[in-house]
PyMOL Python script that loads the backbone (N, CA, C, O; Angstrom):
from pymol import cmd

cmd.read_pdbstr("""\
ATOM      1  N   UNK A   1      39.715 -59.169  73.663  1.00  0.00           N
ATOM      2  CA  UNK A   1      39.747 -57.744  73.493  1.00  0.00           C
ATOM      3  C   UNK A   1      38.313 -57.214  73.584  1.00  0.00           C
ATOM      4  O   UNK A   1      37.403 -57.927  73.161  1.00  0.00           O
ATOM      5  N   UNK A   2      38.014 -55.829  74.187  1.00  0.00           N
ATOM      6  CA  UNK A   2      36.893 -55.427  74.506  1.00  0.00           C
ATOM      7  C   UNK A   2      36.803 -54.142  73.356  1.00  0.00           C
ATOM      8  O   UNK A   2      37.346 -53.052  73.176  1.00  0.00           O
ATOM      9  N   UNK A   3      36.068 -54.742  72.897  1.00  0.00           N
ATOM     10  CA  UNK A   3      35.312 -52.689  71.504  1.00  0.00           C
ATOM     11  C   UNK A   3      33.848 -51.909  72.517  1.00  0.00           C
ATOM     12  O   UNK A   3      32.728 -52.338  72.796  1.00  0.00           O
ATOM     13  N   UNK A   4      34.493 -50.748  72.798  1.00  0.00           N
ATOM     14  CA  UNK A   4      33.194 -50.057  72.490  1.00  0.00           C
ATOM     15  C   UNK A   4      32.234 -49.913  71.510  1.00  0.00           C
ATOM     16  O   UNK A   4      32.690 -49.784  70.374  1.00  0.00           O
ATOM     17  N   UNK A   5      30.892 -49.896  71.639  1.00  0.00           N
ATOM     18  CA  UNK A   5      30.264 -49.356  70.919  1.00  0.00           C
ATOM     19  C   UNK A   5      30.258 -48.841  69.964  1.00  0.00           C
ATOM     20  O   UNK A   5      29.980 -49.179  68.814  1.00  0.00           O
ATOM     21  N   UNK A   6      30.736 -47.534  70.646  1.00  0.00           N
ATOM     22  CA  UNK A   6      30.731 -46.079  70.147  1.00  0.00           C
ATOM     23  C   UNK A   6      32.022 -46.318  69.161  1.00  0.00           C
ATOM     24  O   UNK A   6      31.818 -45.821  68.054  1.00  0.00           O
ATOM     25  N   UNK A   7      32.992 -46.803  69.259  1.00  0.00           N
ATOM     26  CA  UNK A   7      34.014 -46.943  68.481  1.00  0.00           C
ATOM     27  C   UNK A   7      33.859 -47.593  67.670  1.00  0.00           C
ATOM     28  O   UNK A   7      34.814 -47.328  66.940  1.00  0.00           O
ATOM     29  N   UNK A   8      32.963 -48.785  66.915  1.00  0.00           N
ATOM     30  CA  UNK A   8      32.929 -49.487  66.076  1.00  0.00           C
ATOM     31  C   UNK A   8      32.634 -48.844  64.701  1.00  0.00           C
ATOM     32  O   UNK A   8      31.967 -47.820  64.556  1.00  0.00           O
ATOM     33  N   UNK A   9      33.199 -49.549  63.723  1.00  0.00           N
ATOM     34  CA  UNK A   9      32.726 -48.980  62.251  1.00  0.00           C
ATOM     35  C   UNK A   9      31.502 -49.091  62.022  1.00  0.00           C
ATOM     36  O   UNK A   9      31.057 -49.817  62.911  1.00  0.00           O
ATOM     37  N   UNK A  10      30.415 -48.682  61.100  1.00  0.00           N
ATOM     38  CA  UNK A  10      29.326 -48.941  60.703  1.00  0.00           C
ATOM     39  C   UNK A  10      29.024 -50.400  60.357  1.00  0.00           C
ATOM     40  O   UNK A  10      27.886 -50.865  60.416  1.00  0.00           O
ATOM     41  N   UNK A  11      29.903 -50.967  60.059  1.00  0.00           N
ATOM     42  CA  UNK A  11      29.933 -52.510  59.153  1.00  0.00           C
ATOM     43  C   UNK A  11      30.098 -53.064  60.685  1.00  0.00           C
ATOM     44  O   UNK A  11      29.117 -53.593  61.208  1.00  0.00           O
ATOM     45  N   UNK A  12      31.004 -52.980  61.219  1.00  0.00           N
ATOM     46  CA  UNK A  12      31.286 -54.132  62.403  1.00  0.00           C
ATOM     47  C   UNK A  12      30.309 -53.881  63.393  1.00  0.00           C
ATOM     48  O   UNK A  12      30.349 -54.714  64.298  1.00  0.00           O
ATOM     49  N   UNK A  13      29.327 -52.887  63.536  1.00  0.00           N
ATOM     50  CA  UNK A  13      27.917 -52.312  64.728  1.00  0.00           C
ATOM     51  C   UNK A  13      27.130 -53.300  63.472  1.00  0.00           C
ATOM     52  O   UNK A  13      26.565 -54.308  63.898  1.00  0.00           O
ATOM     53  N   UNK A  14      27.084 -53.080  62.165  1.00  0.00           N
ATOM     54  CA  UNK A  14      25.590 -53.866  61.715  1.00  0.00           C
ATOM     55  C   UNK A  14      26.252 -55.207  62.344  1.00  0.00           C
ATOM     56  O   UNK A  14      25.599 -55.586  63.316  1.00  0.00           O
ATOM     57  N   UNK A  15      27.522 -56.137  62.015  1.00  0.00           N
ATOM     58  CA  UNK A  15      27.182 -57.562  61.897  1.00  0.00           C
ATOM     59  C   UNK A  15      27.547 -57.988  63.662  1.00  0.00           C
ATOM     60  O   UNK A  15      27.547 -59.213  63.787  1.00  0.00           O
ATOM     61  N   UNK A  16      27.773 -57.424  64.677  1.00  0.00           N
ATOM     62  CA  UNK A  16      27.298 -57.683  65.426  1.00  0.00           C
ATOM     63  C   UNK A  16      26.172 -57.352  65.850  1.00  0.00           C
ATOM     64  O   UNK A  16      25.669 -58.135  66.655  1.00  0.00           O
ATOM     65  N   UNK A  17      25.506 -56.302  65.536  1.00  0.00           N
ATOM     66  CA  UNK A  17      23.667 -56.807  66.148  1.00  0.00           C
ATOM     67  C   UNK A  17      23.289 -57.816  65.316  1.00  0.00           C
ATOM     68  O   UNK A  17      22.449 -58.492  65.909  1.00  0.00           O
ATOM     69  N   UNK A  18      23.537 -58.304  64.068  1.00  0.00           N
ATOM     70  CA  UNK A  18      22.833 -59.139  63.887  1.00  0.00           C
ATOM     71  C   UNK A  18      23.195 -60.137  64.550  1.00  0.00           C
ATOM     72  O   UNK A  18      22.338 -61.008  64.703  1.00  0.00           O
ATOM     73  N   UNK A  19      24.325 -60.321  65.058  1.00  0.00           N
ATOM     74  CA  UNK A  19      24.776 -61.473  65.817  1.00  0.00           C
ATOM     75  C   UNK A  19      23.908 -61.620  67.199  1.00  0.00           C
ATOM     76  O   UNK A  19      23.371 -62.653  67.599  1.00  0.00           O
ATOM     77  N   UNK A  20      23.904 -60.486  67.757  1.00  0.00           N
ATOM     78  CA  UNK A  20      23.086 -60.847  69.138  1.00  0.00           C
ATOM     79  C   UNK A  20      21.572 -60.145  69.280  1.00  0.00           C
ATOM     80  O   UNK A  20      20.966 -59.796  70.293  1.00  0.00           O
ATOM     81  N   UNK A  21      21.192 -60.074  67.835  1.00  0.00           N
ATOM     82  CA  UNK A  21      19.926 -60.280  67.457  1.00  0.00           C
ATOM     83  C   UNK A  21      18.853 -58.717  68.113  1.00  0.00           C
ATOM     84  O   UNK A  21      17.633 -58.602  68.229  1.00  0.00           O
ATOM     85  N   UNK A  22      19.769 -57.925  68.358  1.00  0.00           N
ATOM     86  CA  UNK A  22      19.432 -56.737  69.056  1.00  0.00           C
ATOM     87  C   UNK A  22      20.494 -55.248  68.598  1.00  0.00           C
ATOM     88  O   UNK A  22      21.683 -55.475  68.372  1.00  0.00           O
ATOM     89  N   UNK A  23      20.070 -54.070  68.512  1.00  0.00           N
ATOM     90  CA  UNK A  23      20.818 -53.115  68.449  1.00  0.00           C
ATOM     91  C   UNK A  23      21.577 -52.885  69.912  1.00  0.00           C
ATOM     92  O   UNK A  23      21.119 -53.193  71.012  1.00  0.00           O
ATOM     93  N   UNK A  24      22.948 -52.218  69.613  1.00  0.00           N
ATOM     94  CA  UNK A  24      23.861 -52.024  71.027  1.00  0.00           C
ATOM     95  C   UNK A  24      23.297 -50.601  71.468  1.00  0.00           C
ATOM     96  O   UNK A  24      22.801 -49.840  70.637  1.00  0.00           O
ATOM     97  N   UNK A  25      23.392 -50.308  72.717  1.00  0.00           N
ATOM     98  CA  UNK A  25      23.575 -49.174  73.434  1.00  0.00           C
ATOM     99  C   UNK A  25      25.072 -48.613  72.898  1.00  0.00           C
ATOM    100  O   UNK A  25      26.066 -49.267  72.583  1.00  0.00           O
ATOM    101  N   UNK A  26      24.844 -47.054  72.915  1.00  0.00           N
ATOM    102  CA  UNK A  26      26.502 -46.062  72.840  1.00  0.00           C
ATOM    103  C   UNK A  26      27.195 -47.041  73.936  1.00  0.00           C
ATOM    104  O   UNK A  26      27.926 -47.995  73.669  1.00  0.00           O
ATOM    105  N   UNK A  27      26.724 -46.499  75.510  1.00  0.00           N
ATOM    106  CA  UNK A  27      27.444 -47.065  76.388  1.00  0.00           C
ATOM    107  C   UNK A  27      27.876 -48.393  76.461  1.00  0.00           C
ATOM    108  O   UNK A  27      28.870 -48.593  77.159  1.00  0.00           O
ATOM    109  N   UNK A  28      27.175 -49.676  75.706  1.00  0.00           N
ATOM    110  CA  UNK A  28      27.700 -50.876  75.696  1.00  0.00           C
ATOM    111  C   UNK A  28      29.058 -51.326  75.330  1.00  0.00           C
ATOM    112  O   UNK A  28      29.611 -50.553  74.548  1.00  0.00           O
ATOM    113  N   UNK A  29      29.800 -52.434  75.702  1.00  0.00           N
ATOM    114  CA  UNK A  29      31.020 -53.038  75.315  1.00  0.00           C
ATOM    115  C   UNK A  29      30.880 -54.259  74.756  1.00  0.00           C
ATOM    116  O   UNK A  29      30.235 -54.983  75.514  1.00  0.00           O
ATOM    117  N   UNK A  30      31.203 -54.803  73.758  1.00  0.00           N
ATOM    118  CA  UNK A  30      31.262 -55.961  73.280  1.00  0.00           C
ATOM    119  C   UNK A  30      32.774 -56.913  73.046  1.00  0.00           C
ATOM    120  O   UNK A  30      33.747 -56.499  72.416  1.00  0.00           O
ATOM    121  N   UNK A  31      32.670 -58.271  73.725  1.00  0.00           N
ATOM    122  CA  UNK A  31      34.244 -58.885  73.531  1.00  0.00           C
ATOM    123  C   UNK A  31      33.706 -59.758  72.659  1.00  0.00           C
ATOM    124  O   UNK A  31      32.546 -59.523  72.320  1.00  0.00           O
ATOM    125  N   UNK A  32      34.309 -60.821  72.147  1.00  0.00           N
ATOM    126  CA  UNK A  32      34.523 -61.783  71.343  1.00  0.00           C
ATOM    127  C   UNK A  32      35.684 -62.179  71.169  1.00  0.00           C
ATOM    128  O   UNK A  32      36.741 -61.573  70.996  1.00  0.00           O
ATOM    129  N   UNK A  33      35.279 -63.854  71.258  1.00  0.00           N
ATOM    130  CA  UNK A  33      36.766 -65.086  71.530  1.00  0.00           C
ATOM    131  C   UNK A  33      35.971 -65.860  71.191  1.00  0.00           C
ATOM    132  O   UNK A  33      34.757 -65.947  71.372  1.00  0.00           O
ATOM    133  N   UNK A  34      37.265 -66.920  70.261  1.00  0.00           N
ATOM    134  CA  UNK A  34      36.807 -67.784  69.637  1.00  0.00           C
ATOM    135  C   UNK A  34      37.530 -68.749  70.268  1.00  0.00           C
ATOM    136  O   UNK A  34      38.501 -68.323  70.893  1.00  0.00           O
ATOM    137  N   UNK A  35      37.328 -70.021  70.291  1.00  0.00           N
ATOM    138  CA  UNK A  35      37.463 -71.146  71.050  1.00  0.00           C
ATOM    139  C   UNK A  35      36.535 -72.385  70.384  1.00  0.00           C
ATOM    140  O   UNK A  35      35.410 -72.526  69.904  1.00  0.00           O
ATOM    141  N   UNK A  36      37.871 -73.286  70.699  1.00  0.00           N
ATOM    142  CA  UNK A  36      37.760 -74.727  70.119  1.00  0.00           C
ATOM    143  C   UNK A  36      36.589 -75.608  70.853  1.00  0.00           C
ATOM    144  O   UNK A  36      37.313 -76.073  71.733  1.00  0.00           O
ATOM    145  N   UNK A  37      35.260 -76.191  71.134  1.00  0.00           N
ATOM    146  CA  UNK A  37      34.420 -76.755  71.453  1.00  0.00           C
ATOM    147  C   UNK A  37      35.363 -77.763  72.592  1.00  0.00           C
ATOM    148  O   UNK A  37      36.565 -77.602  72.800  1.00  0.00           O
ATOM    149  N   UNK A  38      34.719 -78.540  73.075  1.00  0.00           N
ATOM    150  CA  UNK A  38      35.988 -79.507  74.229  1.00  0.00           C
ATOM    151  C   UNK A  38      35.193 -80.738  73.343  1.00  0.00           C
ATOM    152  O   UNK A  38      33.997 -80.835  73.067  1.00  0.00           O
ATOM    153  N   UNK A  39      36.405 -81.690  72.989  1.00  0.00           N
ATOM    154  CA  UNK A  39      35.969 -82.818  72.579  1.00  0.00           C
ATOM    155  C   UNK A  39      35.170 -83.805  73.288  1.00  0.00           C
ATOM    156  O   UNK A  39      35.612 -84.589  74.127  1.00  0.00           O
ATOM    157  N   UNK A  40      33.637 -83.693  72.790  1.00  0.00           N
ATOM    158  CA  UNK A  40      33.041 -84.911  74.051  1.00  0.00           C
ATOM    159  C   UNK A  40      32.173 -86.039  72.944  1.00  0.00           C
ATOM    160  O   UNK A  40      31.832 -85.795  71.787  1.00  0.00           O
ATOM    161  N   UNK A  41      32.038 -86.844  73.436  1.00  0.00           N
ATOM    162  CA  UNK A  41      31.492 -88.124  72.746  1.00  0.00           C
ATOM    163  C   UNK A  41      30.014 -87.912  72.422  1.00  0.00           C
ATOM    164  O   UNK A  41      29.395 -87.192  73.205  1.00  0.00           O
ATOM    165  N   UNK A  42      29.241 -88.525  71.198  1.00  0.00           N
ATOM    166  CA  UNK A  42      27.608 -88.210  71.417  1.00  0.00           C
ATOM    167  C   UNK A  42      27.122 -89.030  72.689  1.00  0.00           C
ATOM    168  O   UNK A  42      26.143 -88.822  73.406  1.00  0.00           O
ATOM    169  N   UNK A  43      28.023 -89.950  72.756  1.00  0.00           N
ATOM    170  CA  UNK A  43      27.286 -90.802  73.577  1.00  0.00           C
ATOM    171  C   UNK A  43      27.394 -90.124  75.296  1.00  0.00           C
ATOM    172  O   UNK A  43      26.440 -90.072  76.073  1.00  0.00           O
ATOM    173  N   UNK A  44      28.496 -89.759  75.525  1.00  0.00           N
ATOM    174  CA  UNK A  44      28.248 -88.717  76.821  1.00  0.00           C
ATOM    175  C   UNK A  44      27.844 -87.148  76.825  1.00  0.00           C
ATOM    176  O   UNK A  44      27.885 -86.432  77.825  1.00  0.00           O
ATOM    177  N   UNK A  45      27.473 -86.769  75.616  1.00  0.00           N
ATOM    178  CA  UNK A  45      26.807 -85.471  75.302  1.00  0.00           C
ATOM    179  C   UNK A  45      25.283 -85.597  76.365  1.00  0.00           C
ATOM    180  O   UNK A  45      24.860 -85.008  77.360  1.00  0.00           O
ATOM    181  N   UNK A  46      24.671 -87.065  75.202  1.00  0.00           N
ATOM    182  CA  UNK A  46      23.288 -87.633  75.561  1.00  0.00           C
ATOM    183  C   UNK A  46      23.119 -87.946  77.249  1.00  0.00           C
ATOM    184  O   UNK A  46      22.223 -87.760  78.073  1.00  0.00           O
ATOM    185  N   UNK A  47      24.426 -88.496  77.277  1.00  0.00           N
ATOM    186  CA  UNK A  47      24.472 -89.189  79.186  1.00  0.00           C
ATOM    187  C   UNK A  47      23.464 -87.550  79.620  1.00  0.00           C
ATOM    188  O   UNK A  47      22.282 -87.310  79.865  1.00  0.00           O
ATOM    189  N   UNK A  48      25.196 -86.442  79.488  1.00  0.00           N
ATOM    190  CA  UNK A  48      24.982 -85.673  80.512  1.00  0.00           C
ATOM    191  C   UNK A  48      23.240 -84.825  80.004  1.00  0.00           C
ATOM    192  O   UNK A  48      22.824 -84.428  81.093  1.00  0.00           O
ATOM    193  N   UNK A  49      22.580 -84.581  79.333  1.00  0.00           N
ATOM    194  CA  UNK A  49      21.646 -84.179  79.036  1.00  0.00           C
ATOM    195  C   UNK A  49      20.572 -84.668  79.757  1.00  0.00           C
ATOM    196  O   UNK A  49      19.724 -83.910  80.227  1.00  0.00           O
ATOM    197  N   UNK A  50      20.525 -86.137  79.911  1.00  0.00           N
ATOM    198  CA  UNK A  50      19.867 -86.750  81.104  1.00  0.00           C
ATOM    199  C   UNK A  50      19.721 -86.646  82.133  1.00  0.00           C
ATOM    200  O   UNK A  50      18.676 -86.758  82.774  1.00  0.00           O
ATOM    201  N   UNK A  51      21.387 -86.270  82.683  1.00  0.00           N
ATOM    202  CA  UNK A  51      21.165 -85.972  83.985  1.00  0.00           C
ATOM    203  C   UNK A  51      21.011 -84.960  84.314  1.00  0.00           C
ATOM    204  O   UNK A  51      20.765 -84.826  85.512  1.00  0.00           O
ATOM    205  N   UNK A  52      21.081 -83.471  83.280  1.00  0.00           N
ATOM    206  CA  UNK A  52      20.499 -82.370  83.865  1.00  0.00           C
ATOM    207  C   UNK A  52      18.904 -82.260  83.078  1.00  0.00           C
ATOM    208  O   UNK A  52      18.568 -81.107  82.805  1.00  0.00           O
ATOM    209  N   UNK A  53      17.923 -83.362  82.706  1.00  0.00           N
ATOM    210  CA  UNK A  53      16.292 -83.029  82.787  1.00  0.00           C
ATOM    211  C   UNK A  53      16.450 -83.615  83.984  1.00  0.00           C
ATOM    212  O   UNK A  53      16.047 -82.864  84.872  1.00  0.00           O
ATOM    213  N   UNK A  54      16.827 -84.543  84.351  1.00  0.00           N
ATOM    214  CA  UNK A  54      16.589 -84.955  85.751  1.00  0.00           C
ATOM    215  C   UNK A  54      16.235 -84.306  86.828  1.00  0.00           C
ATOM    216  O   UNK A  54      15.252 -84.324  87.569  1.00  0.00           O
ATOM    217  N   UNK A  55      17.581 -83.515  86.757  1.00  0.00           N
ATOM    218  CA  UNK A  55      17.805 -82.493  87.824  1.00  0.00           C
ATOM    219  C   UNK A  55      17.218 -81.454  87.785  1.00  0.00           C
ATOM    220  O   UNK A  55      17.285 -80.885  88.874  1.00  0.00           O
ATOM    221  N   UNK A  56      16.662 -80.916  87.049  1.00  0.00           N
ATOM    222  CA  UNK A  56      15.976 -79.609  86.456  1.00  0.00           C
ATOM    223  C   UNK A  56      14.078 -80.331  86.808  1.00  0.00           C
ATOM    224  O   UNK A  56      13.109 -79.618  87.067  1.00  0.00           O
ATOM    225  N   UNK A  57      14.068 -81.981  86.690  1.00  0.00           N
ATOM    226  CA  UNK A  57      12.584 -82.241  86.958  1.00  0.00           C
ATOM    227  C   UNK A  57      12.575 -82.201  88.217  1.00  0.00           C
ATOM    228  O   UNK A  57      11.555 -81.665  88.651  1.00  0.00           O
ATOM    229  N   UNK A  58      13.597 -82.696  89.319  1.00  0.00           N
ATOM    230  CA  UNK A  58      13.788 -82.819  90.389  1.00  0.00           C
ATOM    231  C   UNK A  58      13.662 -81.000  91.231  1.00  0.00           C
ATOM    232  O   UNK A  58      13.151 -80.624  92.286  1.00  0.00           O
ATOM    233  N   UNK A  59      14.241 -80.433  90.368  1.00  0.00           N
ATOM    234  CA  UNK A  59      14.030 -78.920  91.162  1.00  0.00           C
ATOM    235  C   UNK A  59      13.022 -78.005  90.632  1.00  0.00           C
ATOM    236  O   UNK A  59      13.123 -76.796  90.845  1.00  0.00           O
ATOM    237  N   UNK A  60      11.948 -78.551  89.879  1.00  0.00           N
ATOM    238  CA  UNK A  60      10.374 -78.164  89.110  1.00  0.00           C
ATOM    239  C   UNK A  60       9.813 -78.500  90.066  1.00  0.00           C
ATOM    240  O   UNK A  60       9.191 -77.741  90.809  1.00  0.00           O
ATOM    241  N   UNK A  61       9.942 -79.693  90.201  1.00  0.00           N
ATOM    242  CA  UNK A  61       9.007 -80.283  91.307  1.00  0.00           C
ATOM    243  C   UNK A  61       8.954 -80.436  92.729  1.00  0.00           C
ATOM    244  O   UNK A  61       8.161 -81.049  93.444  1.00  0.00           O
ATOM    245  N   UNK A  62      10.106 -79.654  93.024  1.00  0.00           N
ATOM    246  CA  UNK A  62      10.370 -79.517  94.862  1.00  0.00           C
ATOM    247  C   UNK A  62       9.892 -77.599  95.142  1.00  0.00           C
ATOM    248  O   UNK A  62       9.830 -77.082  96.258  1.00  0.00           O
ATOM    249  N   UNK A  63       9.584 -76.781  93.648  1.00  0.00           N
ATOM    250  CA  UNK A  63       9.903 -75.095  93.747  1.00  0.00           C
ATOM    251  C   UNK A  63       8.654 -75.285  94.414  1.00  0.00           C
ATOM    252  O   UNK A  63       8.011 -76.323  94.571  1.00  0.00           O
ATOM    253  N   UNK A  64       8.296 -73.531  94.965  1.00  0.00           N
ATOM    254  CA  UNK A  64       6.916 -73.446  94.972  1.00  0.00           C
ATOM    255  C   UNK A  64       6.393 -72.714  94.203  1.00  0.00           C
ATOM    256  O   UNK A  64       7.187 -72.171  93.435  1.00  0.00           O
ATOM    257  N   UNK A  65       5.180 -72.414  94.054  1.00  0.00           N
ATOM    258  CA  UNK A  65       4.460 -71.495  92.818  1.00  0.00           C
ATOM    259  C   UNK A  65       4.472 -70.425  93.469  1.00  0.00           C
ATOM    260  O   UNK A  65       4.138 -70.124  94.615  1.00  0.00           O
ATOM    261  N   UNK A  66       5.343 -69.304  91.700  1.00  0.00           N
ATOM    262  CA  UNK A  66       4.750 -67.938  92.477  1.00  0.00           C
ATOM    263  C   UNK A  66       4.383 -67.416  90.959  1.00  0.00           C
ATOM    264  O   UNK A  66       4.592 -67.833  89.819  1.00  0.00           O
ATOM    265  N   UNK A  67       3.821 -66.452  91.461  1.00  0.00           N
ATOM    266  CA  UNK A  67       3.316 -65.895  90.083  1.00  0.00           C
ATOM    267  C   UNK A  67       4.286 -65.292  89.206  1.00  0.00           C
ATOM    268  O   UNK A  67       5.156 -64.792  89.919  1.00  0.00           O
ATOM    269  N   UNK A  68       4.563 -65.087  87.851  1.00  0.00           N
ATOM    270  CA  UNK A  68       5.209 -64.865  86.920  1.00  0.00           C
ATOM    271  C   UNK A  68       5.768 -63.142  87.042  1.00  0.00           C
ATOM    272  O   UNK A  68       6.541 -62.633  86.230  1.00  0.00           O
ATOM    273  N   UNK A  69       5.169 -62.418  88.257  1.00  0.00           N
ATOM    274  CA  UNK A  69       6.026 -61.092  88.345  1.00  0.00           C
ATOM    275  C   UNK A  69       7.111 -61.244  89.463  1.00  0.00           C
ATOM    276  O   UNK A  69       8.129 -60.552  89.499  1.00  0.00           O
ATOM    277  N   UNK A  70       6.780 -62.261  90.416  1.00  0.00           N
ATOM    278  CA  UNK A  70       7.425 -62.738  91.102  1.00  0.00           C
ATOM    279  C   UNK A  70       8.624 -63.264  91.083  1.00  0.00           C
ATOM    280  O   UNK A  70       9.651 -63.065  91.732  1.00  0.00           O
ATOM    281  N   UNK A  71       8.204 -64.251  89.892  1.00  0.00           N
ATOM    282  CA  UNK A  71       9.777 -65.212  88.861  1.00  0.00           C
ATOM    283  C   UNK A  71      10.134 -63.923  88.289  1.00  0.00           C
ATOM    284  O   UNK A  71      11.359 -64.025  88.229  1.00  0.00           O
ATOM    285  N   UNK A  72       9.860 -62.861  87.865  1.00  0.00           N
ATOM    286  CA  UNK A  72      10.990 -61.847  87.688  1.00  0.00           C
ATOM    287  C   UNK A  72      11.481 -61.347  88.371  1.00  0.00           C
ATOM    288  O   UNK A  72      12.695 -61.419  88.183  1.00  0.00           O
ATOM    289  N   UNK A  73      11.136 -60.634  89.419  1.00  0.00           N
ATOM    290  CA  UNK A  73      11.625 -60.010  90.434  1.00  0.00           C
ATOM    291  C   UNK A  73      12.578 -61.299  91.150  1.00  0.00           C
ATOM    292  O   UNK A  73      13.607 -60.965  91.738  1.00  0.00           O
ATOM    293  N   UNK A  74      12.327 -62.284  91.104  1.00  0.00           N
ATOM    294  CA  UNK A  74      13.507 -63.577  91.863  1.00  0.00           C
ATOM    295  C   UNK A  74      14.675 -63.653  91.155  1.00  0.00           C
ATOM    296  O   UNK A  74      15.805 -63.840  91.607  1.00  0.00           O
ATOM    297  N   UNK A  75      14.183 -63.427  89.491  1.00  0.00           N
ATOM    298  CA  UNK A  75      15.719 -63.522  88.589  1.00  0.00           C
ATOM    299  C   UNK A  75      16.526 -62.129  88.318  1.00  0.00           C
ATOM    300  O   UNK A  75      17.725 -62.050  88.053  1.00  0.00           O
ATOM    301  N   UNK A  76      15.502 -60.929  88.455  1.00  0.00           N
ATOM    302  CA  UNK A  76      16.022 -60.123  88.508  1.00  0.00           C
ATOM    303  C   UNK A  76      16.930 -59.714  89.588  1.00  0.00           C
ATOM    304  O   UNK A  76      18.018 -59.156  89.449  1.00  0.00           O
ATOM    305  N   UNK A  77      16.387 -60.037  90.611  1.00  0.00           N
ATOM    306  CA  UNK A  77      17.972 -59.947  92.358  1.00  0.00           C
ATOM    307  C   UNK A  77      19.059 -61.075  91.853  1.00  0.00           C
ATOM    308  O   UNK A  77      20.080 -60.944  92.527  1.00  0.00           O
ATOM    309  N   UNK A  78      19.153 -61.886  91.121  1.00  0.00           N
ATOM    310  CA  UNK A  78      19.556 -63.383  91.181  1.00  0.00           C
ATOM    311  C   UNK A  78      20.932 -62.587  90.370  1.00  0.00           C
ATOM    312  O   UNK A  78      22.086 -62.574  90.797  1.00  0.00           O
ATOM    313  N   UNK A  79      20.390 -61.895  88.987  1.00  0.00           N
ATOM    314  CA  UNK A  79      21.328 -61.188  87.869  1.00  0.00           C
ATOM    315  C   UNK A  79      21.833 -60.269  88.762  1.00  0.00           C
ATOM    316  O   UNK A  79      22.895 -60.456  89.355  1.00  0.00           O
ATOM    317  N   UNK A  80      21.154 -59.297  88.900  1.00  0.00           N
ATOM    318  CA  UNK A  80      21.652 -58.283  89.744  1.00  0.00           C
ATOM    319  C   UNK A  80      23.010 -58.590  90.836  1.00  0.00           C
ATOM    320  O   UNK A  80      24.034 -57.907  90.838  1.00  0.00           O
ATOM    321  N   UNK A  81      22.768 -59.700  91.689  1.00  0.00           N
ATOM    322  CA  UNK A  81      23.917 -59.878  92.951  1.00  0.00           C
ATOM    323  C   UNK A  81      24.904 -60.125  92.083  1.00  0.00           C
ATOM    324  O   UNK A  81      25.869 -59.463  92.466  1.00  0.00           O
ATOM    325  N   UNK A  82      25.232 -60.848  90.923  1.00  0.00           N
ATOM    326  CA  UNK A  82      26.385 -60.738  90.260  1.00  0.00           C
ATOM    327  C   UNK A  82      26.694 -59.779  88.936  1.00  0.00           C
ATOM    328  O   UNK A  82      27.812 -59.433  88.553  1.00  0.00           O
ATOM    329  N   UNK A  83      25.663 -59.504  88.451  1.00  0.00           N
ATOM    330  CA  UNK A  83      26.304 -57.742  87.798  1.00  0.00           C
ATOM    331  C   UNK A  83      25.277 -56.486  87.992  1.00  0.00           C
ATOM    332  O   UNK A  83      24.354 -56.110  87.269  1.00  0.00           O
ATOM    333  N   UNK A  84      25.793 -55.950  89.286  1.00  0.00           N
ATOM    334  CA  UNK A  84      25.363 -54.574  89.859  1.00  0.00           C
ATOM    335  C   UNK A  84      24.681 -53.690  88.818  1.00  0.00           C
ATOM    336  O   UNK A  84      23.566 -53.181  88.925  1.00  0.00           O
ATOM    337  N   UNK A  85      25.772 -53.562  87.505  1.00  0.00           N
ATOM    338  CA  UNK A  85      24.717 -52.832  86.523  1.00  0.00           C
ATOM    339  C   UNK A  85      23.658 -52.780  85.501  1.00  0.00           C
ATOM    340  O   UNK A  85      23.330 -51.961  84.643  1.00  0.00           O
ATOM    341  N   UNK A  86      23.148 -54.176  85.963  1.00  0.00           N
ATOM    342  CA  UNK A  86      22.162 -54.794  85.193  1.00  0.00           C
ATOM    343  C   UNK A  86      20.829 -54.291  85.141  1.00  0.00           C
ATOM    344  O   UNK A  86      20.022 -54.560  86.031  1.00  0.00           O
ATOM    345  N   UNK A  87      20.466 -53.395  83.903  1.00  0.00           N
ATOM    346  CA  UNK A  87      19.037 -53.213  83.681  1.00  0.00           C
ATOM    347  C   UNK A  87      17.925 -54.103  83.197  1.00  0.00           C
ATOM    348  O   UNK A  87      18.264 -54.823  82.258  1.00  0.00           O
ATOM    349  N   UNK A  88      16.778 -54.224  83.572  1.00  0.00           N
ATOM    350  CA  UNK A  88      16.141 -54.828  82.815  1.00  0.00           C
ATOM    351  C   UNK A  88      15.681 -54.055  81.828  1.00  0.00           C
ATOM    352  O   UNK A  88      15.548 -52.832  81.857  1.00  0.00           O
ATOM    353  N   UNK A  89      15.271 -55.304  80.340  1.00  0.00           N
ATOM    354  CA  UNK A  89      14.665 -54.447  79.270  1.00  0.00           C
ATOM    355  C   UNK A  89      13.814 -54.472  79.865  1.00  0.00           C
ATOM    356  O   UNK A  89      13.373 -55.243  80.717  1.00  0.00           O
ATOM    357  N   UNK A  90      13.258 -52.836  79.069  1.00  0.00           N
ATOM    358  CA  UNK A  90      11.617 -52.812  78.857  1.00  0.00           C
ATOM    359  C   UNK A  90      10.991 -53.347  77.681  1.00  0.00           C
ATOM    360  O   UNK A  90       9.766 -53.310  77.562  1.00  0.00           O
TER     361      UNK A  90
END
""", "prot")
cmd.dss("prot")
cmd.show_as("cartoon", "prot")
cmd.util.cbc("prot")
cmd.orient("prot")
């Protein structure tokens, strides 16, 4: 189920910002679902953790350098192509 903002009680606007650690916009929507974790082993928790530093060292070390307004502007088109109405904070 999706709440507006603007519709929430005073009590349910405080304990979700504290939840996502920020005040909402009027215009914002907030959902929430709760869901059971998927049962996985420590021991293949650890596997798969391995194989994504791996992969994450493997694609550090093939990028090229750009400067840090750059890496925004790359993640900012990246967000953007899949949600059109994405602002960045200021």
């Amino acid at each position: 189920m999706i709440h507006k903002a603007k519709d929430l009680s005073p009590d349910q606007r405080q304990v979700i910002e504290s939840l996502i650690g920020r005040s909402m916009l009027e215009d914002e929507a907030i959902s929430v679902r709760a869901f059971s974790p998927a049962a996985i082993s420590d021991e293949r928790r650890t596997e798969i953790v391995e194989e994504l530093k791996r992969y994450f060292a493997e694609v550090d070390a093939n990028r090229k350098s750009v400067s840090p307004g750059e890496a925004e502007d790359i993640l900012t088109e990246a967000i953007r192509s899949v949600r059109p109405g994405y602002r960045a904070r200021q």
